[in-house]
Each structure stands twice: as C-alpha cells, then as structure tokens.
C-alpha positions in Angstrom: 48.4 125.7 128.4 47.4 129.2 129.4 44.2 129.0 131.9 41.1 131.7 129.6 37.9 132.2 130.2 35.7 130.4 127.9 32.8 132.5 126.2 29.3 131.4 126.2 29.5 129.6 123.6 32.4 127.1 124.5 31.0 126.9 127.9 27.6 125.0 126.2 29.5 123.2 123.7 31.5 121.5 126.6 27.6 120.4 127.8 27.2 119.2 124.0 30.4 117.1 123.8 29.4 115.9 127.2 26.3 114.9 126.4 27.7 113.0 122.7 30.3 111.4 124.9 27.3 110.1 127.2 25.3 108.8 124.4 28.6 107.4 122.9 28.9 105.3 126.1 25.1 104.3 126.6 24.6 103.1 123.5 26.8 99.9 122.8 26.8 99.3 126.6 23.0 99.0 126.6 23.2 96.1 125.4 26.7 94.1 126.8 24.6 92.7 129.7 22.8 90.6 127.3 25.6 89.2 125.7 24.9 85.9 127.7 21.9 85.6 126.1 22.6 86.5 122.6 25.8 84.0 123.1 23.6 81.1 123.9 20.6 82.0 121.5 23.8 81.7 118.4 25.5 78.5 119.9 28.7 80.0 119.9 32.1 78.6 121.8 33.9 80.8 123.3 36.6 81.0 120.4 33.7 81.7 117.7 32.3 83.9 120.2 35.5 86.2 120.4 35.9 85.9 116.7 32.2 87.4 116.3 32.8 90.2 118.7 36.1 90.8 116.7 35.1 91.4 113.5 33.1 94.7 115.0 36.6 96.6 115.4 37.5 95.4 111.9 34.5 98.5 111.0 36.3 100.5 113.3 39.5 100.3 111.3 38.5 100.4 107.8 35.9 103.6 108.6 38.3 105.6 111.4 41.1 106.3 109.3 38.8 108.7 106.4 37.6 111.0 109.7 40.4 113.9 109.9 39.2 114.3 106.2 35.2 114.4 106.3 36.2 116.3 109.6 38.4 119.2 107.8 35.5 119.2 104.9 32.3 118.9 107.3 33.5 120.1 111.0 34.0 117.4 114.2 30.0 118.2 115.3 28.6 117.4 112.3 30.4 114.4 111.6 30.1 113.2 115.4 26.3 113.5 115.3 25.8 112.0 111.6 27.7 108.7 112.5 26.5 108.7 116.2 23.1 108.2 114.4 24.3 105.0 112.7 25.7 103.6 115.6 21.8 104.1 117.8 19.9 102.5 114.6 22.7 99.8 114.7 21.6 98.4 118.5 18.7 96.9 116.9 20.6 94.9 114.6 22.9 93.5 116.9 20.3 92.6 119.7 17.8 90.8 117.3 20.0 89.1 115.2 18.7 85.7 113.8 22.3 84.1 113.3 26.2 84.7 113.8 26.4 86.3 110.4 24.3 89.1 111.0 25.6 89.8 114.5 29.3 89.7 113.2 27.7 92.4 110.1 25.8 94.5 112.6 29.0 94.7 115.3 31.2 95.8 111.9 28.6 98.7 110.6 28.1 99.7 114.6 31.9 99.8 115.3 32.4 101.6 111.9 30.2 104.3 113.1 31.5 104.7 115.9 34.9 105.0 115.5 34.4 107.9 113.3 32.2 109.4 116.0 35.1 108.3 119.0 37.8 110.7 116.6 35.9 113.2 115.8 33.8 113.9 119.2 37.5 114.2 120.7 38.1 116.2 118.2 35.3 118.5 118.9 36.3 117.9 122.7 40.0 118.9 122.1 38.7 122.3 120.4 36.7 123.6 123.7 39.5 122.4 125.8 41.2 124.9 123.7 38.8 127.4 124.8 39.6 127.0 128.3 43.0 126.9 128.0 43.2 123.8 130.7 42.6 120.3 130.7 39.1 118.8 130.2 39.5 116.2 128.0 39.2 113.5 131.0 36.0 114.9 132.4 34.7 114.2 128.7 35.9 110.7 128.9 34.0 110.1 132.2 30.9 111.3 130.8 31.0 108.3 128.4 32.1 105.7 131.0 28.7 107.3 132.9 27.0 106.7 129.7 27.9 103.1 129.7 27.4 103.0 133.6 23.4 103.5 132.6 23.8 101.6 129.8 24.5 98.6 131.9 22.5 99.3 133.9 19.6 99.7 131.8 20.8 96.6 130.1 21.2 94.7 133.5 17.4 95.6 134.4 15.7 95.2 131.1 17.5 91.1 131.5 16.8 90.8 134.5 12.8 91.8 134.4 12.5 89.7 131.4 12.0 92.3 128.9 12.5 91.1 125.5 15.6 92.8 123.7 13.9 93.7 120.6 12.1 95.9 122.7 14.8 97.3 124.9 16.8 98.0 121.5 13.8 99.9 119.9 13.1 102.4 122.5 16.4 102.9 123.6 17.0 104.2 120.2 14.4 106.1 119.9 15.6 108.4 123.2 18.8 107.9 122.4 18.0 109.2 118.4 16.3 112.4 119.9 19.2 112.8 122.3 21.5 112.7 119.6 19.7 115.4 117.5 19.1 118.0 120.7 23.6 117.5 121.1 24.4 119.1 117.8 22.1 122.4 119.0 24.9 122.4 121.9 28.2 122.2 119.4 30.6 124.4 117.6 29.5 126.0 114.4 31.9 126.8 112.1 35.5 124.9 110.7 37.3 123.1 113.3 40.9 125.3 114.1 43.9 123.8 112.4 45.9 123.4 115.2 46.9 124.6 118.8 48.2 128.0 119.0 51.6 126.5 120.4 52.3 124.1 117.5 54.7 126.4 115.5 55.9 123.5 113.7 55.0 123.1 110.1 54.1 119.9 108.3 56.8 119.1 106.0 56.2 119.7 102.5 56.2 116.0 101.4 53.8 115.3 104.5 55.7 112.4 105.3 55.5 112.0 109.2 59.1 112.0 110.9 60.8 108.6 112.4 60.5 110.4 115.9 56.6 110.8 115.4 56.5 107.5 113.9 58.0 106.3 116.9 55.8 107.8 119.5 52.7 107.0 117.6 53.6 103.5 117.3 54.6 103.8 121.2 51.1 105.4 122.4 48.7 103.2 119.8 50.5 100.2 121.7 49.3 101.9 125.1 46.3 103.0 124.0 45.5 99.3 122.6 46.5 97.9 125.5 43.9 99.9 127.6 41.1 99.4 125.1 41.6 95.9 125.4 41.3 96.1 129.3 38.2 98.3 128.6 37.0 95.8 126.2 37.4 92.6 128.1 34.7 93.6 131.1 32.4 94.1 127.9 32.8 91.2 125.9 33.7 88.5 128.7 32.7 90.4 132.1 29.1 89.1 132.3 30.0 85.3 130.7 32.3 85.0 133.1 30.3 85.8 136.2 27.5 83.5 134.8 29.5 80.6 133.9 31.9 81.0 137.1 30.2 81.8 140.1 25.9 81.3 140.7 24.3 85.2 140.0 21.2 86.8 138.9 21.3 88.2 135.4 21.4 91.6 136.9 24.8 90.7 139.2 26.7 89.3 136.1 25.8 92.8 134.5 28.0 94.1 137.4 31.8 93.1 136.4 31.1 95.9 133.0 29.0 98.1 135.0 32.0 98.2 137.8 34.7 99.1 135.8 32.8 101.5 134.0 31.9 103.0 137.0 35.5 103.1 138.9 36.1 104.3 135.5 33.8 106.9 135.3 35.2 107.9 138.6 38.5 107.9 137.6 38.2 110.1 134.9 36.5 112.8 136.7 39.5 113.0 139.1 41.7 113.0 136.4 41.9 116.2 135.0 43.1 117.3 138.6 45.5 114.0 138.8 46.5 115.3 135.3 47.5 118.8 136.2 49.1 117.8 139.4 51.7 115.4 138.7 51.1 115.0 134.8 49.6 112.2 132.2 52.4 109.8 133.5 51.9 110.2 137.0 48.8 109.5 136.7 48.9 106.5 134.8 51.5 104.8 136.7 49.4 104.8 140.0 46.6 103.6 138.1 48.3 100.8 136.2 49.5 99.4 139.2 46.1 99.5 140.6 45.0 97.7 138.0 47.4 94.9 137.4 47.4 94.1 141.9 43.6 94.1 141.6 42.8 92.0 139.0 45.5 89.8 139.5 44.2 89.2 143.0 40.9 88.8 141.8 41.7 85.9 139.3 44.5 84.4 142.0 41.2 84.2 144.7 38.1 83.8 142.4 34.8 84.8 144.0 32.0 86.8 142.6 32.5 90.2 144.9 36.2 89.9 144.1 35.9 89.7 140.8 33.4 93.0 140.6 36.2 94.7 142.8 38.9 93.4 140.8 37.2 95.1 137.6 36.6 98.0 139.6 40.3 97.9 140.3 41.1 97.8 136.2 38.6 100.5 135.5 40.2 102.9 137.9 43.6 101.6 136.2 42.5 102.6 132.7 40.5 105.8 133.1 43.3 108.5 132.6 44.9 106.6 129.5 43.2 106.9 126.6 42.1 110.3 126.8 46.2 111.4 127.8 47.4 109.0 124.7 45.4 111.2 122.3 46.0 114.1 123.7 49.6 113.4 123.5 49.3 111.9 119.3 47.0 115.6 119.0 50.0 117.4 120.2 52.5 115.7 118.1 54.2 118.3 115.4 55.0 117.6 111.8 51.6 116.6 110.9 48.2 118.0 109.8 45.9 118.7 111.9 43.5 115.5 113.2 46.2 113.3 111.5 48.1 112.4 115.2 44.6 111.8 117.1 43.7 109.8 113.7 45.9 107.5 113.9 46.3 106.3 117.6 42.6 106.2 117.7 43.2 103.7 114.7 45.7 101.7 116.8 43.6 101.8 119.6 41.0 99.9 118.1 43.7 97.0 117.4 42.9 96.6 121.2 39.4 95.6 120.7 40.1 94.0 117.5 42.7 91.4 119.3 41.3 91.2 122.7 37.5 88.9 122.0 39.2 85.9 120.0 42.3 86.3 121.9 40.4 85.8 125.4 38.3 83.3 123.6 41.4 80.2 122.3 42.8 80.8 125.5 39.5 80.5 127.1 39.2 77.2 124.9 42.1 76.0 125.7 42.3 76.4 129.4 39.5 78.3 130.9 37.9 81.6 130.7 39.7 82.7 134.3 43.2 82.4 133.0 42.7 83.8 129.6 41.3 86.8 131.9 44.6 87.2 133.1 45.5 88.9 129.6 44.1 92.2 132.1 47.1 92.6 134.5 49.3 91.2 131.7 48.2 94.8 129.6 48.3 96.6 132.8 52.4 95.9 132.7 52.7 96.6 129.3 51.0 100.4 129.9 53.3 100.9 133.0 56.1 100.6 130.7 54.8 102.8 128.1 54.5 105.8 130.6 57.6 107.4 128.9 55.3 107.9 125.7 53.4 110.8 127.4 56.0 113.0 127.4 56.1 115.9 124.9 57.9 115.3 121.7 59.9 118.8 120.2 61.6 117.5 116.4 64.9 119.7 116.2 64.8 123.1 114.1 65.9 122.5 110.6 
C-alpha cells in the first residue's frame, strides 16, 4: 500500500468515521452496566438469560448480509448514519422493557441495525484508508472501543447514583441522535470505489466465489467469531459475574466491560504501528497469547482485581483482530466489491450469536467462572487461525 497524501476532504472524513465508530461503541455499551439490573427485574437464569441476549445477533444476521447492496445503491455514509439512527432510538427499548419478550425484540431490531452500520462504516473506513495509502483501519476500531469505554462508563455512573434507566436511555439518545446527524457532514459524498487499485482480479462471470476464497472466508469468520465472542462475553457476563462472585459497588462490576474495552481501545491505537511492523499475524499472535495467560490466570485465582486485569488482558488480546480479519476478506479477489467484508462481518456475528446461551448452560450447569473459561479457550482457537491473514493471489487463468 503506497503511503499518499490525503486531500482535505479524506483527512475530515477520517474525523467522521471516527466519530460513527465512537457513537457505534457508546451506544449499546451505555447500557451493559445495567445488565444486572434488567436481569433481575425479568427473572431470568442464567441459561434464559443468554438465550435473551442471543437472539439480538439473530438481527444482525438476517439484516448484515443485504448491506454491500443498499451500500453500492446508497453509498457506506448514508447507509452508516441511517441505521446508526435505529440502533440510538433502539436503547430505549432495551432498557425499559416490561418483559423478556420485548428485550429479546428490542436486542433483535438494535443488533439489526447495527450490523448494517458495523459493514458499512468499515466500509466507509476502508475507503479513506485508501486515501492515505496506509493503514488506519485499527485507529478506527479504537475509537469505538473508546466509545464503549464512555459508554460504560456513563452506564456505570448513571447505576451507580441511582438514576433510573429510562432516563439515562432518553437523553443519551438524544446527544447521541444529534451526534449521529453532525457525522454524515464529516463523510464521503459520492459512490463508494469499486475496489482497491491493486485488485486486478476480475469477478468471474458466474459470480460464484472460488474454493480458495471459500476457504479463507470460512477460515477468518471462524477467527473473527471467535474474537467477537471474547468481546461479547465482558458485555453480556462481565458485570454478573463480578456481582454474583466477588462483593462490589454497582460501578466496580461495570469495570470487567469497561477494562477490556479500554486495554482494547489501547490496543487498537498501537496497532496500526504493530500492523505495519511485523504484519496482522504478528500482531495477533502476541496478543492472543496475552489473552489466553491472562484470563486463564484470572479464572485459576478468582479475585475481583484479577478478574478486571484478566479482561484487561483479553481486550489487549482481541484489539488488532477484527479490524485485520476484514481487511484481509476486503482484500480477497474474485468477488464484488463489499462482498468479502460482507460476509465475515456475517460470520463474525455467529460469535455473539453463540457466545450468551453458550456461557449461560454451562453457567447452569457448573458455574458462571468455568463457563468463563470459553475466553482463553477462543484465544487458542485465533492463535491457530493466524495463517488466515496472509494474502490470498487465485492463479491466472
């Protein structure tokens, strides 16, 4: 990738996609610190519990798959801003709702709107990396996990002062709503470029996508799953596990989400440089073994400080892996443009779709620390996925 110098334009639209990434982030985090709460007010077991929080990514998969078309017809920004606003009026659905039913509903319309906003902000993110001709896409990533850092926090305070969730819900959406508007100034006007400059490949005229693609897409959905569901588990279980395990405020049992995200956050901001210096695998494998040593420590010797370190540990693990498996399915040839970054988004939601009921029958069944252990377990199963970040070239016909 050939180092330019990004116009004016580009140079505000990387502020933009920033800023979505942020609000991306904030949003659904806003609101994981009062999972305890919300658990207890519905009556739930743990295994009903994960079940609930499950059916969310079910939205995620039936909506994310239609985005590399609205994006060709509409353009990434407008799409990304459109459905970013369904995912902000969505937060006040999920915090007040009256019974599981309408929880499970609201976490399958917010997930649905948000996956189509996840593809096609890194979409929109992949196009000004273009633009500057090196890598950004991880400093993107880091502004969501700083979105979700204030999230928490916000979240964390809000429970922790008493403050009714109704009320945190409706004004967080309203600054998050007027956020969301001022981003779209910020974008990319204009159709989104068809593909990289490099990707002399054409699709084949039957656009079916060759075994070797096949292959690596299956290959980095599987990683890319595998760190959602790492990502996922300090959201869905982080804060019932401190309460239920180890005697904290409201506001310290926020701390196991708001740790990884913020390791996380950290992570991701190094990892454009980690990126270009020894590569996507490089980076991951120093990170998964991070992960896998920390948590599993964590879990072997339960306290509450070890267990925030131990998700700090998994955050730091994770932050470089997502954003490198969709860069890689971006870059795949033989397919149309979006197509590759389509479908491993897809996959990755299988992460957060299996993770919450998963964690939740083990939970049942033995307890909520060893189902936890499902977080090193992943952080093996990336490790030995590295391979999937190299680049794929199909022979010449």
């Amino acid at each position: 990738m050939a180092i330019t110098t990004p116009s004016r334009e580009v140079r505000l639209a990387r502020w933009g996609v920033a800023l979505l990434f942020w609000l991306n982030g904030a949003t659904y985090a806003s609101l994981i610190p009062r999972y305890p709460e919300l658990k207890q007010a519905l009556d739930l077991s743990d295994t009903f519990w994960g079940l609930s929080i499950a059916v969310g990514p079910l939205g995620g998969l039936a909506a994310g798959l239609a985005t590399a078309v609205l994006m060709r017809r509409f353009n990434s920004a407008n799409v990304a801003v459109l459905s970013q606003v369904g995912a902000i009026v969505m937060i006040n659905v999920v915090g007040n709702a009256p019974a599981a039913w309408v929880f499970a509903g609201g976490l399958f319309l917010m997930s649905a709107f948000d996956a189509v906003t996840d593809i096609s902000m890194n979409a929109h993110g992949l196009r000004v990396q273009r633009g500057y001709g090196r890598s950004i896409l991880n400093s993107f990533h880091a502004w969501w996990s700083i979105g979700a850092v204030c999230g928490g926090f916000l979240g964390s305070t809000a429970a922790q002062l008493g403050i009714p969730i109704w009320a945190q819900a409706l004004v967080l959406s309203v600054l998050f709503l007027a956020l969301d508007v001022a981003c779209r100034r910020m974008l990319l006007d204009g159709p989104d470029r068809e593909a990289p400059a490099h990707r002399h490949e054409e699709p084949p005229a039957s656009r079916l996508i060759p075994g070797p693609v096949l292959v690596r897409l299956a290959a980095l959905g599987v990683l890319a799953a595998a760190a959602g569901l790492i990502e996922d588990t300090a959201a869905s279980w982080g804060a019932i596990y401190m309460d239920r395990a180890f005697v904290v405020v409201p506001f310290v049992a926020g701390m196991a989400f708001v740790a990884l995200q913020g390791t996380q956050m950290l992570g991701r901001f190094m990892g454009d440089g980690l990126v270009d210096r020894f590569g996507p695998r490089g980076a991951l494998v120093q990170g998964t073994v991070i992960a896998a040593v920390g948590m599993g420590l964590a879990l072997t010797f339960p306290s509450a400080a070890g267990t925030i370190i131990g998700f700090a540990c998994a955050g730091w693990g994770v932050a470089t892996v997502i954003p490198s498996a969709m860069h890689a399915a971006d870059e795949l040839p033989g397919m149309r443009p979006g197509t590759g970054l389509t479908i491993v988004t897809w996959l990755l939601r299988l992460g957060f779709l299996a993770g919450p009921p998963l964690i939740g029958a083990i939970g049942d069944a033995t307890s909520l620390r060893w189902a936890l252990f499902a977080v090193p377990a992943c952080a093996v199963v990336m490790l030995a996925l590295n391979w999937s970040l190299r680049p794929l070239r199909l022979p010449r016909a």
